[in-house]
C-alpha positions as a Markdown table, in Angstrom:
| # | Residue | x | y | z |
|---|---|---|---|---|
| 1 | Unk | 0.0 | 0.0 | 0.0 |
| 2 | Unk | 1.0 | 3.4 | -0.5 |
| 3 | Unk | -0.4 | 6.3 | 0.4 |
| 4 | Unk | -0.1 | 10.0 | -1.2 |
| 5 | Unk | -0.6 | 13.2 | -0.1 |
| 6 | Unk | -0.5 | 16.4 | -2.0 |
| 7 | Unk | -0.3 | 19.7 | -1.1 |
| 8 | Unk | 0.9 | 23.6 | -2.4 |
| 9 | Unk | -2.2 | 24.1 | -4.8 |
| 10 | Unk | -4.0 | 27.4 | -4.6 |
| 11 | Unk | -5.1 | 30.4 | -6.9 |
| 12 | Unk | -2.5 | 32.4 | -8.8 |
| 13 | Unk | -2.2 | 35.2 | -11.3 |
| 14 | Unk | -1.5 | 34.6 | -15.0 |
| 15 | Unk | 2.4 | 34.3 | -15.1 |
| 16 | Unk | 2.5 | 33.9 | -11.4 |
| 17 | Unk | 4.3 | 30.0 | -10.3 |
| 18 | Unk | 3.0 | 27.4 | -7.8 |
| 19 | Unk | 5.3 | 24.6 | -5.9 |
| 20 | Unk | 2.8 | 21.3 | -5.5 |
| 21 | Unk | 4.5 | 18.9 | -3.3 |
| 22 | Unk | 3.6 | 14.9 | -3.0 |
| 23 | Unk | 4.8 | 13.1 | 0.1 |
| 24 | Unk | 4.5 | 9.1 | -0.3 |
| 25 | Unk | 3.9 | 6.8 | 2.7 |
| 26 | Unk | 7.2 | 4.4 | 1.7 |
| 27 | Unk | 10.3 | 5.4 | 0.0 |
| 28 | Unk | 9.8 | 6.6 | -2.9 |
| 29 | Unk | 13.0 | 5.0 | -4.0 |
| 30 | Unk | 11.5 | 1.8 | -3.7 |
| 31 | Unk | 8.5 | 3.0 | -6.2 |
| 32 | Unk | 9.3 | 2.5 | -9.9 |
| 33 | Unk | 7.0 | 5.5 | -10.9 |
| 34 | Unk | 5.6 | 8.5 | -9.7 |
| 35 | Unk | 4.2 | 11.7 | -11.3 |
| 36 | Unk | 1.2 | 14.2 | -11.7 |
| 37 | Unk | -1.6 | 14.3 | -13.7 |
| 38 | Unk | -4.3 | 17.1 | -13.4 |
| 39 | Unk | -8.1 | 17.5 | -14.4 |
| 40 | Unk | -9.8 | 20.2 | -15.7 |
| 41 | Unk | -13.5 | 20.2 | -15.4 |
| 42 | Unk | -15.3 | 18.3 | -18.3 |
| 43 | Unk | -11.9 | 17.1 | -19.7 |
| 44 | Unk | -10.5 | 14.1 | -18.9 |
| 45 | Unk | -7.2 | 13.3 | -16.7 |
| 46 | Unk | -4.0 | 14.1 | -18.5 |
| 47 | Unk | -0.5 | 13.2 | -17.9 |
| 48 | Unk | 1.6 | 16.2 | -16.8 |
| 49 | Unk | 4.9 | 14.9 | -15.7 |
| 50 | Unk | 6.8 | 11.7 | -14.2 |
| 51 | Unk | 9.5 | 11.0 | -12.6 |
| 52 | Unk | 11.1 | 7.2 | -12.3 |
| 53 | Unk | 13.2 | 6.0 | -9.1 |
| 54 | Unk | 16.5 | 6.0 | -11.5 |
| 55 | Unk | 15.7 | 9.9 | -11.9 |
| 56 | Unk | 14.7 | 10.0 | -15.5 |
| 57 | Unk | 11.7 | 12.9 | -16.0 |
| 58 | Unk | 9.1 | 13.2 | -18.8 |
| 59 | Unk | 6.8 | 16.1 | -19.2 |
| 60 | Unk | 4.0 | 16.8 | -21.0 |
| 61 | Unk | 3.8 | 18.7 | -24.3 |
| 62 | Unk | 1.4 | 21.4 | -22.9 |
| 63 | Unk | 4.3 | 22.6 | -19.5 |
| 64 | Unk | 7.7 | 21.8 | -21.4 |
| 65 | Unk | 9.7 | 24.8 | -20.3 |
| 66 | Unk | 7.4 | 25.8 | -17.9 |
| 67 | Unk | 7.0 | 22.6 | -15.0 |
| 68 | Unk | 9.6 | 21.1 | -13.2 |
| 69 | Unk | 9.3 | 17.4 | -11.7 |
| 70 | Unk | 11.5 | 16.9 | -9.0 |
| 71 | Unk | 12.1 | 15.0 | -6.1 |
| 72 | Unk | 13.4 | 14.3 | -2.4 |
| 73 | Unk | 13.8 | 10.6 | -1.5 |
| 74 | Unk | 14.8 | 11.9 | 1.8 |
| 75 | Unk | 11.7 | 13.4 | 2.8 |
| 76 | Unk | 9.4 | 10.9 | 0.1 |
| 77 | Unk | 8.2 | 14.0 | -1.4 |
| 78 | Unk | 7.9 | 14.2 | -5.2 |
| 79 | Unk | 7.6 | 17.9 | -6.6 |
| 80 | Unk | 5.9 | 20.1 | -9.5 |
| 81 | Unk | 7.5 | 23.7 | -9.7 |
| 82 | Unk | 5.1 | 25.5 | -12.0 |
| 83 | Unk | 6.1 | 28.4 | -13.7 |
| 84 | Unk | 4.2 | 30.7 | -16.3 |
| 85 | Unk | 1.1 | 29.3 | -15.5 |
| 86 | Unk | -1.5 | 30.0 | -17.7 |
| 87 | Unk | -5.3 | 30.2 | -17.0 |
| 88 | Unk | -5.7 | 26.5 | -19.3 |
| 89 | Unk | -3.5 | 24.9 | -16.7 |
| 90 | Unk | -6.2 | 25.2 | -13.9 |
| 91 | Unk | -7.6 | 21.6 | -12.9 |
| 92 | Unk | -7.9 | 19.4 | -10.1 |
| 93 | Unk | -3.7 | 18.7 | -9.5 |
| 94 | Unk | -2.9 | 14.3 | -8.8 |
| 95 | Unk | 0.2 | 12.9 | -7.7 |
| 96 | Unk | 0.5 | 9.1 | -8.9 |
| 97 | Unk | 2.5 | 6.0 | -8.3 |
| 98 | Unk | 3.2 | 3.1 | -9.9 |
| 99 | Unk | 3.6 | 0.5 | -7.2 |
| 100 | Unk | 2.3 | -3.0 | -8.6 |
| 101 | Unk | -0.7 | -1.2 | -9.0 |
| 102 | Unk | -2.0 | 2.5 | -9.6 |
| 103 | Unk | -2.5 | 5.0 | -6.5 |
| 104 | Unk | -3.9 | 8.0 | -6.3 |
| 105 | Unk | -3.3 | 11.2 | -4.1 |
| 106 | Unk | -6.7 | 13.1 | -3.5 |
| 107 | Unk | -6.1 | 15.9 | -5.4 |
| 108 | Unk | -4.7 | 19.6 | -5.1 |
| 109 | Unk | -6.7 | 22.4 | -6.7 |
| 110 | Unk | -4.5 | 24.8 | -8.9 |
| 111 | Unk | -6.5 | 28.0 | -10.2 |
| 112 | Unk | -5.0 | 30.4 | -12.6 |
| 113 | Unk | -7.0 | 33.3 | -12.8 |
| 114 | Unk | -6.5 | 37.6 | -12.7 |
């Protein structure tokens, strides 16, 4: 079992950056996958970025240059940094891991709006 919890989410400004932070219940060394996805409302759940335990990211398309996947296996926290947010990027903000099976955090709102 592993269990996720997300935090950091909140409104910002056009242009304005948010730091979403994903702590894991086990080390998160020890867990081959783990990533975001996000959900806007009436669209479905898209990939935004991963991270595996050897280090290697992968970001969506739609944040290249703008979000930053990170992590602490120290603290078991996986991060987002999120830069030049734009008002498209507001959903409902998952952390994920691939552990034998699929888990789910329960969501971080992320609101980009003037």
């Amino acid at each position: 079992q592993v269990q996720l919890v997300e935090s950091g989410g909140g409104l910002v400004q056009p242009g304005g950056s948010l730091r979403l932070s994903c702590t894991a219940s086990k080390n998160i060394f020890s867990i081959p996958t783990m990533g975001w996805y996000r959900q806007a409302p009436g669209k479905q759940r898209e990939l935004v970025a991963t991270i595996t335990n050897g280090g290697r990211t992968n970001n969506a398309d739609s944040v290249k240059g703008r979000f930053t996947i990170s992590r602490d296996i120290a603290k078991n926290t996986v991060y987002l940094q999120m830069n030049s947010l734009k008002p498209d990027d507001t959903a409902l903000y998952y952390c994920h891991a691939i552990y034998y099976k699929d888990y789910w955090g329960q969501g971080t709102q992320v609101t980009v709006s003037s």
